[in-house]
C-alpha positions, 0 to 999 in steps of 0.5 A: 280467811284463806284465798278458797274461802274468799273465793267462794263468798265471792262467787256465792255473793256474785250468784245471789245478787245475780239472782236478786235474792241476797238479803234471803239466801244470806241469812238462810246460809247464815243459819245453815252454818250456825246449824253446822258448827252446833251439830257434830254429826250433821258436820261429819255426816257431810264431810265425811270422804267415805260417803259419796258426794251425791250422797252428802249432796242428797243430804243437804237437799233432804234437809233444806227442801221445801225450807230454803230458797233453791240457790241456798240449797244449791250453794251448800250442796256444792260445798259439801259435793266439793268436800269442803263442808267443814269450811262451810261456815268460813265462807258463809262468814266471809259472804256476810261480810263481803255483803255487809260491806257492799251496803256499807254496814256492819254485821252483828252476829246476836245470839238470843234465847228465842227468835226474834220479831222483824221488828224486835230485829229492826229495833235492835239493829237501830239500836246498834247502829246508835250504839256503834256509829254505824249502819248495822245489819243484824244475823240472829241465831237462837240458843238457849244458853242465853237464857234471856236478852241478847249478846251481840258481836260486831267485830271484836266488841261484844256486847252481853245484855243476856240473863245469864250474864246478869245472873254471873253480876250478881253472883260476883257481887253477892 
């Protein structure tokens, strides 16, 4: 991660617990980068230096209003109004983990083909935290890719429980 990058998660990590709305905002700004890396145009429609800053700023507002806490859409319209909109999910990435370490735990980042429960997510964070050692804080983000079960990354060790994978087992053995 750059020194900016850094800078910014701990900036944004120093607003959010000021507000005391940390584990909220945080995923909210976790499924936000998720969104922005999956979608090009969004990604270009906000770093694009030919569209005004207010202008990309109103578009993070017409998209998050009303479904995201203040700060988050706040937070993300100063990144965009800085230019910095491709860098977006670094410096979400780099606040995840600066929160994570502040609670002392790791972050899972689990990609699942449909949403989870609170408590399929408690469960799983259990889960991970036997299987690791570790106290594990689990970022779910939905892709359909997937197709059944769960992958999920801590670190460099992912561990692949989707169908897809099964059904890749299968077809090497058969």
């Amino acid at each position: 991660m750059s020194t900016r990058t850094d800078a910014y998660a701990a900036a944004f990590h120093a607003v959010i617990a000021a507000e005391d709305t940390l584990g909220e905002v945080e995923d909210e700004l976790f499924r936000f980068a998720r969104i922005l890396e999956g979608d090009d145009a969004l990604l270009e429609a906000l770093s694009d230096p030919h569209i005004e800053p207010a202008r990309r700023q109103q578009i993070v507002t017409d998209l998050l209003d009303g479904k995201a806490q203040p700060t988050t859409v706040n937070l993300v319209g100063l990144v965009v109004g800085n230019g910095r909109a491709r860098e977006l999910p670094d410096i979400v990435d780099a606040l995840v983990a600066l929160g994570a370490a502040s609670r002392e735990a790791a972050v899972a980042q689990v990609r699942s083909a449909v949403a989870l429960s609170d408590d399929q997510t408690t469960r799983l964070a259990e889960a991970l935290s036997r299987a690791t050692g570790k106290s594990v804080e689990v970022k779910v983000t939905v892709d359909p890719s997937v197709q059944g079960g769960v992958v999920a990354q801590i670190d460099d060790t992912v561990i692949d429980g989707s169908v897809r994978r099964r059904l890749e087992q299968l077809r090497a053995a058969l």
